[in-house]
C-alpha positions in Angstrom: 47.1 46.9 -84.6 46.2 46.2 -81.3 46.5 43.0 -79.0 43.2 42.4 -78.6 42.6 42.4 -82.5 45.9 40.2 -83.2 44.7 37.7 -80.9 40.8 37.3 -82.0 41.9 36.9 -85.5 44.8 34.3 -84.9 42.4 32.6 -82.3 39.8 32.6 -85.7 42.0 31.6 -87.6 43.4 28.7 -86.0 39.7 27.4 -85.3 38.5 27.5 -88.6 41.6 25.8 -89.9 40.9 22.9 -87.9 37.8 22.9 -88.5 36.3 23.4 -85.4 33.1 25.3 -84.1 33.3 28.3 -81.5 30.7 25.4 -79.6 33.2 22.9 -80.0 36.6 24.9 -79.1 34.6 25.5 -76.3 33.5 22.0 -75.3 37.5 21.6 -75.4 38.8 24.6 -73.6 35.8 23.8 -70.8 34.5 27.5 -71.7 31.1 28.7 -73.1 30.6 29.1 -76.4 29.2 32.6 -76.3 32.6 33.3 -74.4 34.8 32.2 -77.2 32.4 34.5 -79.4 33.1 37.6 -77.6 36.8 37.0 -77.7 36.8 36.6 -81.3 34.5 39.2 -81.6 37.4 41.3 -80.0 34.3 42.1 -77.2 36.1 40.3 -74.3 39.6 41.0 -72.5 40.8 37.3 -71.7 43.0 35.9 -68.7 46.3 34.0 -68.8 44.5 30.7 -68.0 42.0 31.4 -70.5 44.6 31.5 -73.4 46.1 28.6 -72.1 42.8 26.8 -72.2 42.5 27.9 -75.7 45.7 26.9 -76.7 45.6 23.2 -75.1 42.4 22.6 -77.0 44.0 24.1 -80.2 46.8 22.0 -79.5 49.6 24.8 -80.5 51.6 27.1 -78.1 49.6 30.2 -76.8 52.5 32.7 -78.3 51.1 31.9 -81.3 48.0 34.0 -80.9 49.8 37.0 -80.4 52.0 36.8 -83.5 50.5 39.6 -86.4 50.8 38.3 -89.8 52.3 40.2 -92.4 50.7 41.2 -95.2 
């Protein structure tokens, strides 16, 4: 599985577990929404201080987006 993919769905699935819109993540992370769409959409390479962004408004630690769940 790639990187890319690994990250859009752990950056998913830690946004819908809290309950939080791609708009509002955004608001957060002081990106565009349309951004955070393209990411997840696995449509957008993303910087370092992009993920770190992310992560501070996810509140968790940005390694977490790069660890693939087993199945």
């Amino acid at each position: 599985m790639s990187l890319i993919h690994i990250f859009a769905t752990n950056l998913r699935k830690y946004r819908t577990e809290q309950n939080m819109s791609q708009e509002y993540l955004a608001e957060l992370a002081g990106l565009h929404r349309t951004y955070i769409s393209a990411v997840e959409r696995e449509q957008r390479n993303i910087s370092i201080e992009n993920i770190q962004r992310i992560s501070d408004a996810l509140k968790i630690e940005p390694y977490r987006l790069f660890i693939e769940e087993s199945d």
